[in-house]
C-alpha positions in Angstrom: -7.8 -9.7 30.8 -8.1 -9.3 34.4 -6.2 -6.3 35.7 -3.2 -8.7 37.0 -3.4 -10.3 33.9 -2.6 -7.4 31.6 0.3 -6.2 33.9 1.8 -9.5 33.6 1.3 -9.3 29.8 2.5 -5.5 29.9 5.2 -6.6 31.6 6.7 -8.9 29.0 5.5 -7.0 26.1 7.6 -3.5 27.0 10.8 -6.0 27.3 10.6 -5.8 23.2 11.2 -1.9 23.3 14.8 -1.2 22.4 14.9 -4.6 20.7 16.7 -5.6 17.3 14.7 -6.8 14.5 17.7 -8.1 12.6 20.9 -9.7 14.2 23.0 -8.1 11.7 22.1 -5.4 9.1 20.3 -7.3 6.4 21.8 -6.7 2.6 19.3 -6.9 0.3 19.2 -9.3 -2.3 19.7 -7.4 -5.6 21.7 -4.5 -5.5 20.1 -1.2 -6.9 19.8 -1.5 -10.8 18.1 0.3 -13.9 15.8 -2.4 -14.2 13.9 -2.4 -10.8 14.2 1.2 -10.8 12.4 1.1 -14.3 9.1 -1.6 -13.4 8.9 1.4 -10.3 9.0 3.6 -12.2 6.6 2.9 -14.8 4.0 1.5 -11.9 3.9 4.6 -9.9 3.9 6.7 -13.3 7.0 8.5 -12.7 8.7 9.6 -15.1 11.7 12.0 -13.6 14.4 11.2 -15.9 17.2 11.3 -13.4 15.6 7.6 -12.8 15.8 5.8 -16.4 16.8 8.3 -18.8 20.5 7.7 -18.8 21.7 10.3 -21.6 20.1 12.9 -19.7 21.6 11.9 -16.5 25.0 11.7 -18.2 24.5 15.6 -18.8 23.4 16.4 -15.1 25.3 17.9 -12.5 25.4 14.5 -10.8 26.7 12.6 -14.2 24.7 9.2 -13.4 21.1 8.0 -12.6 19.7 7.6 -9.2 17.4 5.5 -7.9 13.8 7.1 -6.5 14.0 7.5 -2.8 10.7 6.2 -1.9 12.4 2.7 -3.0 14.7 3.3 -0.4 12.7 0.3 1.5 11.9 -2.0 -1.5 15.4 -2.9 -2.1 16.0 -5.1 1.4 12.1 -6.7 1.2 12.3 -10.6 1.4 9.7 -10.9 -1.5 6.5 -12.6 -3.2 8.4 -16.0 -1.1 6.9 -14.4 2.3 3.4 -15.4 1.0 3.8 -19.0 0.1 6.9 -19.6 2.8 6.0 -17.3 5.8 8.4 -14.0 7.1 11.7 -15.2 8.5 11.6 -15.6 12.4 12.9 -12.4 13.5 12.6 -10.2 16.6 9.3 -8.3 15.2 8.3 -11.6 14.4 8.6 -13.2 17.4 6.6 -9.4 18.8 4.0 -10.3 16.6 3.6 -13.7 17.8 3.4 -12.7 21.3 0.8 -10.2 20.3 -1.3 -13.2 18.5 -1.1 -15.6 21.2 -2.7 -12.8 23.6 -5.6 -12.5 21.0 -4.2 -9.2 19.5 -4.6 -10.9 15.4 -5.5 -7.7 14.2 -2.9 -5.8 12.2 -3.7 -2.4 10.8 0.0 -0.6 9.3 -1.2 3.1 10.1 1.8 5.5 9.1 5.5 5.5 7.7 7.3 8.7 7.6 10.6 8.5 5.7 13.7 10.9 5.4 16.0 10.7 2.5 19.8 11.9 3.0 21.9 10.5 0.4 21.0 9.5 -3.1 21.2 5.7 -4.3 22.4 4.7 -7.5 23.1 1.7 -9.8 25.6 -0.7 -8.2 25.0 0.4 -4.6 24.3 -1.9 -2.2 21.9 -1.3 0.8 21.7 -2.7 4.0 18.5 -1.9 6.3 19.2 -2.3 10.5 15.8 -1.8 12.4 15.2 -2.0 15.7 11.1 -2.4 17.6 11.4 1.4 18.5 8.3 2.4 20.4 5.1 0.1 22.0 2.2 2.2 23.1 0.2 2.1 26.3 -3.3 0.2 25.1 -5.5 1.8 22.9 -9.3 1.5 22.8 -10.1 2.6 19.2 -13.3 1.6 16.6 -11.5 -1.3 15.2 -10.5 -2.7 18.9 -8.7 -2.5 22.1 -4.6 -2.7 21.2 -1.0 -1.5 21.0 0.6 0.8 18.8 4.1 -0.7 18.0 6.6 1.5 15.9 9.6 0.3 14.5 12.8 2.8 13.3 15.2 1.3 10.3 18.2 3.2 9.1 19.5 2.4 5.7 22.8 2.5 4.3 25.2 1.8 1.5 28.2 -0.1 1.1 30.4 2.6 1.9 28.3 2.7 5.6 26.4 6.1 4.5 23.3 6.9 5.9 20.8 7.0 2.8 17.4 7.4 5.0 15.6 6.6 7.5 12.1 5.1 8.2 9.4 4.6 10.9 6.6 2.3 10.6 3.8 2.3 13.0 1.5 -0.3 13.3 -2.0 -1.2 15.3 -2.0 -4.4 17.0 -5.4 -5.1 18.3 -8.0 -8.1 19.7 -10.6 -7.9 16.5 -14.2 -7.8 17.3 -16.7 -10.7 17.0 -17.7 -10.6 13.5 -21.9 -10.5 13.1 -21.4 -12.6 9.5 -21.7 -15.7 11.1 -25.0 -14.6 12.7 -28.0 -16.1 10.8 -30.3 -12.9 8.8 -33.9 -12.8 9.0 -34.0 -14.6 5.8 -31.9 -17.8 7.0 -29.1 -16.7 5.0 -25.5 -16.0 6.2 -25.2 -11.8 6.3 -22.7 -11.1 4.6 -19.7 -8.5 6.4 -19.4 -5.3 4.4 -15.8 -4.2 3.1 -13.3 -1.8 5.2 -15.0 1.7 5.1 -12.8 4.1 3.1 -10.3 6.7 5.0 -11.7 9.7 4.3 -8.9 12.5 5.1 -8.5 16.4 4.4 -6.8 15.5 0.9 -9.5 12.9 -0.6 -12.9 13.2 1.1 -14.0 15.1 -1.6 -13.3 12.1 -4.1 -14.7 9.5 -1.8 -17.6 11.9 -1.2 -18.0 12.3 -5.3 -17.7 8.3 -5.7 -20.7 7.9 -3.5 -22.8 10.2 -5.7 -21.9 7.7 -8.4 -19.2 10.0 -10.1 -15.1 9.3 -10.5 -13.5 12.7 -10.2 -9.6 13.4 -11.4 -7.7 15.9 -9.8 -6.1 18.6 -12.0 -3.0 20.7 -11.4 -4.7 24.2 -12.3 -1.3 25.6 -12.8 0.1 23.3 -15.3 -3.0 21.2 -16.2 -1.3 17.6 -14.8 -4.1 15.0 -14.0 -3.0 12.9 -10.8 -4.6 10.4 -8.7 -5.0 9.0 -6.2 -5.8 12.4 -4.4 -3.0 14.8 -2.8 -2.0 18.2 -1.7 0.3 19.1 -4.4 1.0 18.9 -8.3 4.3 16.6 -8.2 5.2 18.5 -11.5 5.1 22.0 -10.6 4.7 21.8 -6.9 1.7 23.9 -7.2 -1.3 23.5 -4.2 -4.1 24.6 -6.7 -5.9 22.2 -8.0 -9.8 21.3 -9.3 -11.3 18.3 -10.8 -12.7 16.7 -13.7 -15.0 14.0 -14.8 -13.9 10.4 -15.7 -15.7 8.6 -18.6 -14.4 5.5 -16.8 -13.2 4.4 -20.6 -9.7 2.7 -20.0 -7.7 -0.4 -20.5 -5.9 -3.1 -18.5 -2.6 -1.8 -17.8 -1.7 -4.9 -15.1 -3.4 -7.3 -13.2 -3.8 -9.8 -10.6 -6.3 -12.5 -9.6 -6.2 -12.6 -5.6 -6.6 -15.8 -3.8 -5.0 -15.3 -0.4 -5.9 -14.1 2.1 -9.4 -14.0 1.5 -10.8 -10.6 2.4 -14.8 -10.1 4.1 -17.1 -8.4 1.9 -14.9 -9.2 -1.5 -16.6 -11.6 -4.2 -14.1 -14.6 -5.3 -12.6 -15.1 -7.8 -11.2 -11.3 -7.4 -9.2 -9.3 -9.9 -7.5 -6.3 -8.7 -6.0 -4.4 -11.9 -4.4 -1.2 -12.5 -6.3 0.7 -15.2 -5.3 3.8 -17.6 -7.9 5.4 -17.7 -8.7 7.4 -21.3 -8.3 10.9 -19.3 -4.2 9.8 -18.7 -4.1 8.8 -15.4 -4.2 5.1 -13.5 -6.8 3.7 -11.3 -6.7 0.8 -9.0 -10.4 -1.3 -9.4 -11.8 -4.5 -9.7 -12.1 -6.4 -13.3 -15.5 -8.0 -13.0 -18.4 -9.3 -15.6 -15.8 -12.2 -17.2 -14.0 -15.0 -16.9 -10.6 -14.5 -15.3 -8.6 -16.7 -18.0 -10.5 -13.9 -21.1 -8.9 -11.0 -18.8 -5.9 -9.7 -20.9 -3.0 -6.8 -20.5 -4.7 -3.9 -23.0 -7.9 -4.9 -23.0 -10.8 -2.5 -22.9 -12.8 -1.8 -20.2 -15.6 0.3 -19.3 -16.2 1.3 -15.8 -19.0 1.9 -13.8 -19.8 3.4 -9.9 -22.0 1.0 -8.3 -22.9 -0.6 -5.0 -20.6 -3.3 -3.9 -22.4 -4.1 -0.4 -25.1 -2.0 1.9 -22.2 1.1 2.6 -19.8 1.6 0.0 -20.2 2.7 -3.6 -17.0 1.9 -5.9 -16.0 2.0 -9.8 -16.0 -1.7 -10.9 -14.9 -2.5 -15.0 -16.5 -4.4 -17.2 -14.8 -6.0 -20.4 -16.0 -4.1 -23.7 -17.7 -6.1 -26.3 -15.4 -7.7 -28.5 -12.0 -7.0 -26.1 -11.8 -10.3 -24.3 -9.6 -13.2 -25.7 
């Protein structure tokens, strides 16, 4: 862009600040109920029992179950239907599609940071308003030039009480000219590697571990609880001690999915992405690879190994165990 050229664009883009996303606060479609709160539950592998055990909610000082609070945004989602039908036009949309037509495709979600005032519980119903809160001035980062946009939603029940709050920020950003279309030396198409993995102050050490070929489990050393992915503290005991362990990488198929869109660089097709339990007690997130797709089964074992999925990145990939595909 020339320099009157991106004031120009500037110029229409800050007129979004301030801006509803929603001309109404959007209800969502299901009101909160035991059995979404359960499949949460048991994907995220927690298992407080003010969410699903009802006798022992009965007993509590609140008398009922609640809902967890990090589902908070789940319930007022449009759905698997975005995928196949597209995100309803609304005024982020419309944001976005300004960004795209600029040649600002990229999308990378960076942050949400939630607060949590008011517990939900079975029969509620919650209603989300959000407005396009915040738009950066442009960035120049590794993965382009861009905008950060950040969005503020406030979510309530049917009575009109505040349950929480959330911000989501997001990088909008003009994507580099990928080199895979570039011929190799060998005539052959090269082949773009896979997004290199954000290594932080709470799971370098894993990442670091992986790419000496090793799958390390982080253990509470308070009260012994085994939790991945990585984080700060045990969400049993609260405790900030922790160590590791090996994995054997023996597990089974917990749940699974074969990908198809959208098709992501560096990623062999056809692509199963499954959640794993491993034999240690804990759940991974890995590849199923080494079989047919229609063989791949729920509870079928798996062994794991660490290996070299393009030039950069080492990653556990499973392999069906003889005799456990259908």
């Amino acid at each position: 862009m020339t320099p009157e050229e991106k004031k120009a664009f500037e110029d229409e883009l800050y007129t979004y600040v301030g801006k509803a996303i929603y001309s109404a606060p959007r209800k969502g479609y299901d009101d909160v109920n035991t059995a979404m709160i359960r499949q949460w539950s048991e994907v995220m592998g927690d298992k407080n029992p003010a969410y699903n055990d009802s006798e022992w909610a009965a007993k509590s000082q609140r008398g009922h179950t609640i809902a967890p609070p990090a589902m908070m945004y789940a319930w007022t989602q449009e759905g698997y239907k975005v995928a196949s039908e597209g995100r309803p036009a609304d005024g982020q949309v419309e944001m976005v599609q300004f960004f795209d037509r600029h040649g600002f495709s990229g999308s990378l979600g960076t942050n949400v940071d939630q607060e949590y005032f008011v517990e939900a519980k079975p029969g509620d119903s919650i209603f989300e308003e959000s407005i396009i809160d915040s738009i950066s001035e442009q960035k120049s980062t590794a993965r382009g030039i861009g905008y950060f946009f950040e969005t503020y939603a406030k979510f309530t029940n049917q009575d009109g009480v505040l349950i929480g709050t959330q911000r989501f920020r997001v990088f909008k950003f003009i994507p580099p000219v990928e080199a895979a279309t570039a011929p190799a030396q060998d005539g052959a198409l090269e082949v773009p590697t896979r997004a290199v993995s954000p290594r932080g102050q709470d799971n370098k050490w894993w990442w670091d571990a992986c790419d000496e070929g090793k799958i390390l489990i982080q253990r509470c050393q308070n009260c012994q609880t085994l939790r991945h992915p990585p984080r700060p503290m045990c969400g049993e005991c609260q405790s900030t001690e922790w160590d590791s362990i090996e994995s054997t990488l023996d597990g089974e198929v917990y749940s699974f999915v074969e990908m198809h869109h959208p098709k992501f660089p560096g990623y062999q097709y056809p692509l199963v992405v499954a959640v794993i339990d491993l034999a240690e007690g804990t759940r991974i997130i890995a590849n199923v690879v080494g079989c047919e797709v229609k063989d791949i089964h729920i509870g079928m074992k798996i062994k794991g190994k660490v290996e070299q999925v393009d030039p950069k990145t080492m990653l556990p990939q499973f392999y069906p165990v003889a005799g456990s595909a259908a």
